[in-house]
C-alpha positions in Angstrom: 49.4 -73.2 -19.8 51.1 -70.4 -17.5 50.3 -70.7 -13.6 48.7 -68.3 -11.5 49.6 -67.9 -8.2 46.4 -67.7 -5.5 46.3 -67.6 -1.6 43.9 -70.4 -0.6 42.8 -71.2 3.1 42.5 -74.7 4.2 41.7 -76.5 7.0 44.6 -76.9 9.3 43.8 -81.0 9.4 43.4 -80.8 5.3 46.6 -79.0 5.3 48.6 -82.1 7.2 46.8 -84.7 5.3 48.0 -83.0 2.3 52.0 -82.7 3.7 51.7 -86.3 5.0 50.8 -87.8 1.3 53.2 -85.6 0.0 55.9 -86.6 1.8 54.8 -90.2 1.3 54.5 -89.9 -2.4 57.4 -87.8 -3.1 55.3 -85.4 -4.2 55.0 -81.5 -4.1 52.4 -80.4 -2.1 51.6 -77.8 -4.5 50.2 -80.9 -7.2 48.0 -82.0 -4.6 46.5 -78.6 -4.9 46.9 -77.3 -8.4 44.4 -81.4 -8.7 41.7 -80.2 -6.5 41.3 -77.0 -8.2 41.0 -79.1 -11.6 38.7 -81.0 -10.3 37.2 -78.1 -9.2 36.6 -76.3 -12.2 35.4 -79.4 -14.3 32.6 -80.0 -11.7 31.9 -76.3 -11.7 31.8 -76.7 -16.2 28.4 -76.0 -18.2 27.3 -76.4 -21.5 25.9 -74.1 -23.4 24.7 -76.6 -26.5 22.7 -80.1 -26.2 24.7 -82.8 -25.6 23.9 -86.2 -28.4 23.8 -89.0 -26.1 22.0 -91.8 -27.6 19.1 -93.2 -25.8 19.0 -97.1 -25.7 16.1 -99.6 -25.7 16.1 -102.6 -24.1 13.0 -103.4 -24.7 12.0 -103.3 -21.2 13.0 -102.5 -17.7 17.0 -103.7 -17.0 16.7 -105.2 -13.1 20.6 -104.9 -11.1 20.3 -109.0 -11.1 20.2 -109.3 -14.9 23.3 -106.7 -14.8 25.4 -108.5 -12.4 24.3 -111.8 -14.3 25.7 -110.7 -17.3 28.7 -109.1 -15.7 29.3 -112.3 -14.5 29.4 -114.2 -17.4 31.4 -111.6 -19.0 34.2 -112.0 -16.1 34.3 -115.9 -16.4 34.1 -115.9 -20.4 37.3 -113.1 -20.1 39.0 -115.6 -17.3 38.6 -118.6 -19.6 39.9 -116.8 -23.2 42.4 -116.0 -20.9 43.5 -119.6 -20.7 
């Protein structure tokens, strides 16, 4: 896809945090940019159909303790196949 060029203006302590990374990174600072406006215009995205996301039963109410219970077990079962 061609690029468009655009004048943005940024926060001058944005702007450093962005040179500092990209210096780090060995990256152009211009990736840092052309990223946020990706972001940026997924977020901003709507749909104009339904979207067909199941809807699953449990048969109850799912507390966070039976999650991380079977999370749990999940991790050690994965730790010991790994062995």
């Amino acid at each position: 896809m061609p690029l468009k060029k655009t004048t943005v203006m940024v926060e001058e302590e944005d702007l450093r945090a962005i040179k500092r990374a990209a210096e780090r990174e060995g990256r152009p600072e211009a990736e840092y940019f052309r990223e946020a406006f990706h972001i940026a215009a997924l977020r901003s995205r709507r749909w104009d159909e339904e979207w067909d996301i199941p809807e699953l039963d449990f048969g109850g109410p799912v507390s966070d303790e039976a999650i991380d219970k079977d999370i749990d077990k999940a991790v050690a079962k994965s730790i010991t196949d790994e062995r």
